[in-house]
N, C-alpha and C positions, 0 to 999 in steps of 0.2 A: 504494500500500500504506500502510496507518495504522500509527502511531506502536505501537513494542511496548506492551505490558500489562506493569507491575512486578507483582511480588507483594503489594504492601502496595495498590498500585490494586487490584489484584482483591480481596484482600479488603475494602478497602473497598466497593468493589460488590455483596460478599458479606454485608453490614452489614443485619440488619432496623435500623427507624427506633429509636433511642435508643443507638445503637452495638456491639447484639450481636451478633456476627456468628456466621451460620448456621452455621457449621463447629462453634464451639462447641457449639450445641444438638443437632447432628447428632454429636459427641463425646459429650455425657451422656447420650443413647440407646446408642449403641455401647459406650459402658462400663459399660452399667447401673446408672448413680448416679441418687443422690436429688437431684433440683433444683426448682425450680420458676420460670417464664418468665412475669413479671409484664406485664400491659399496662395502659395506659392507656383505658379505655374510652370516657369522659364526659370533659370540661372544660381544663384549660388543657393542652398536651401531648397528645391526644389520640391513640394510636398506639404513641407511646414507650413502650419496653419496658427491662426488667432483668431479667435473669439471674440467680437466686441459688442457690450451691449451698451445700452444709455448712459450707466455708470458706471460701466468697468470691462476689464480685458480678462482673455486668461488663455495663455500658450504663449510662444512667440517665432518670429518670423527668422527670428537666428541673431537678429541684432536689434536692440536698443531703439536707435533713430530711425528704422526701418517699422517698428513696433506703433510708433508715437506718429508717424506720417500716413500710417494705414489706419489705424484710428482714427486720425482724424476723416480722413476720407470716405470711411465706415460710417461713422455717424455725417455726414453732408449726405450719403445715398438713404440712409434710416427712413428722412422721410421723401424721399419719392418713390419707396415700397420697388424699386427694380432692382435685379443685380448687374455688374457692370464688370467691364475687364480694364484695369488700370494699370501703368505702366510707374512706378516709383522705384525712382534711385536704381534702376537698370534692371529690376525686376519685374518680371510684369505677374501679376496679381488678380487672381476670381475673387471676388466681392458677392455671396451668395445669399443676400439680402432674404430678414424673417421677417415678415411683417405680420400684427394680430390682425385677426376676421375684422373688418370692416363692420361697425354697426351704425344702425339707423334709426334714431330716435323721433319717433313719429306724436308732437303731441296736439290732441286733441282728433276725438275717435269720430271724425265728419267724412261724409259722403265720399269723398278723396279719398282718406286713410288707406281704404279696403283696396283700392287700386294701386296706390303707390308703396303698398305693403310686399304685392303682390312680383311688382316689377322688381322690386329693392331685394327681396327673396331671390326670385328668378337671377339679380346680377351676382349672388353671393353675399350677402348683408345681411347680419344677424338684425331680425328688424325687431324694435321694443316699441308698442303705443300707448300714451299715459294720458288718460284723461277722468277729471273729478265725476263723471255722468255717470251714473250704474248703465243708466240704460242703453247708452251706446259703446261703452267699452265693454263690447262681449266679444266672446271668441264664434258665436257667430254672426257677427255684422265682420269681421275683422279673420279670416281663418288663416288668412298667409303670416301670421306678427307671431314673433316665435314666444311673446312675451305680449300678456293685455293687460295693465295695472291701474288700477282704479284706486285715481291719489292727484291730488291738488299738484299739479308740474312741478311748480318750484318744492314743494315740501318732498317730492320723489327725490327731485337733482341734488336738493342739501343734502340728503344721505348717500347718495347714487352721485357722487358726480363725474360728467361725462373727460375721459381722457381725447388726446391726442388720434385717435384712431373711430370718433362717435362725429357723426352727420346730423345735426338735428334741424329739422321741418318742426316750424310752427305753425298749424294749419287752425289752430280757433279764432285767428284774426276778430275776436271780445278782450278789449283792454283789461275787466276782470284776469282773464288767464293771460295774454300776453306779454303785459306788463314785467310783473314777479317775475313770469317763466324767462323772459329775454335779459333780466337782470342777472336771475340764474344762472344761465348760459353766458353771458358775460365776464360773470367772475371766476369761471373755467377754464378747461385747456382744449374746450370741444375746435374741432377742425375745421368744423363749417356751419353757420346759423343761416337759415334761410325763412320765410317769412311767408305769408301768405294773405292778402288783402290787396284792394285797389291801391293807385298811387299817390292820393288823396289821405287814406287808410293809414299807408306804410308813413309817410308822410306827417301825417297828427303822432302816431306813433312815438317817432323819432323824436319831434318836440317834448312828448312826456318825458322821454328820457335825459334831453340834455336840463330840461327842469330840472330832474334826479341829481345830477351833476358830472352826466356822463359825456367825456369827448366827444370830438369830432373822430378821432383813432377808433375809439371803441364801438361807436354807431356805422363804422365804414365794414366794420366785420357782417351786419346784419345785410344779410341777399334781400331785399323789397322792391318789388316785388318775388316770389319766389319764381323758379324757374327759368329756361332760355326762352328767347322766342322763335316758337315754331307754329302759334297762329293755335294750339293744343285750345279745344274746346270741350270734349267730353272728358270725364274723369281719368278715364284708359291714356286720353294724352297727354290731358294736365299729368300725370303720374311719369311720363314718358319726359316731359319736358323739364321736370322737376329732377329725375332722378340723371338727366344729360349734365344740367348744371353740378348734381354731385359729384359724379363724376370726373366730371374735368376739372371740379375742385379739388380732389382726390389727388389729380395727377400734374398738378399744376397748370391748363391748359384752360385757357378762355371762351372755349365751343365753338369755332366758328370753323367754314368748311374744310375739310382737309384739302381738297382742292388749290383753295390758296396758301394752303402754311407752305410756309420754304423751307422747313425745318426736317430733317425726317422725323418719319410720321412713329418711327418703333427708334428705341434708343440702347437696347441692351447691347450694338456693338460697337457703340460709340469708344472711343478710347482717349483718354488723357493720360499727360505725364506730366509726374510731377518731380 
């Protein structure tokens, strides 16, 4: 019979080359964090990997200033959720970008909700709809929302608040809910506030807020009207029009035709050196 196994042998065993060990990256899936799992592709080190997440490293690329320059570039890709091939200090570098499930916080359970649930489902978005009404926040007026919470918005967001990787649609355009909720989402780290009412609407809106003592910075975050324009009249394309704008919020892009961008249209093989 062979010699027990310690724990620190196993996880060394457990080690990709550069000293990250699998567990960790098999953790930043399971907890759905933003990271990104560097390798070495080309030249001295070839293989060796590092691990970067929001607030820390772990492995290394073989050297120090090599370590510190990929990190940093690791997090500048974190949030535009792609991976990239990058070319530092004569190495060139897989940049294997995690990003968490995208969610959609949908509040107020109106005519809308149930379509733009549906579509936001459909693109991969964990969707949540939070509305005070018993009677319309059901799960059947609402079957695509993977979550139907029956709770005054803002009292949800205080305890629940939305990170870096939450879309949130305010569709009760009633200053009662509005209001609170957009203050809520304000003092967050939600990714994108978008709004729902005429321009008129969004407009009185706006003024309540800067009353409040809110900037010009922090009402420039609020999308009002919500959606791009695509002319969308029924629910099925307000939901279409609405979730294009997330979208391209998402990905940093302004929605307009690809036809005219001059940019390419996909970027994972873009390549920088640094």
């Amino acid at each position: 019979m062979g010699a027990a196994t310690s724990d620190g042998e196993r996880r060394s065993a457990e080690r990709a080359p550069g000293g990250v060990a699998w567990e960790s990256i098999r953790e930043v899936i399971r907890a759905d964090r933003r990271a990104a799992l560097v390798t070495v592709l080309q030249g001295e080190g070839a293989g060796a990997k590092l691990l970067v997440t929001v607030d820390g490293t772990e492995g290394s690329l073989g050297d120090a200033e090599l370590d510190r320059a990929a990190a940093a570039t690791a997090r500048e890709l974190l949030g535009s959720e792609e991976s990239a091939v990058r070319e530092i200090a004569g190495r060139e570098l897989f940049f294997d970008v995690f990003a968490p499930q995208p969610k959609l916080l949908i509040v107020g359970a109106v005519d809308f909700a149930a379509a733009l649930a549906r579509v936001a489902s459909q693109t991969g978005y964990r969707v949540i709809v939070v509305d005070a009404r018993e009677r319309f926040a059901t799960r059947e007026r609402i079957p695509d929302a993977d979550e139907v919470i029956v709770a005054w918005p803002h009292e949800y967001l205080a305890g629940n608040p939305p990170g870096d990787s939450t879309y949130a649609c305010v569709l009760t355009h009633e200053p009662r809910f509005d209001d609170p909720t957009l203050r809520a989402l304000l003092g967050s780290q939600v990714a994108y506030i978008g709004a729902m009412g005429s321009r008129r609407a969004h407009g009185e809106r706006l003024e309540r807020l800067r009353q409040d003592g809110y900037g010009e910075n922090d009402l420039a975050r609020i999308n009002g009207p919500i959606g791009l324009d695509i002319g969308a009249k029924s629910p099925e394309e307000t939901a279409v029009s609405i979730m294009a704008e997330v979208i391209a919020s998402r990905h940093g892009r302004r929605g307009g035709r690809l036809s005219d961008r001059e940019e390419p249209v996909h970027t994972l093989r873009e390549r920088g050196t640094v």
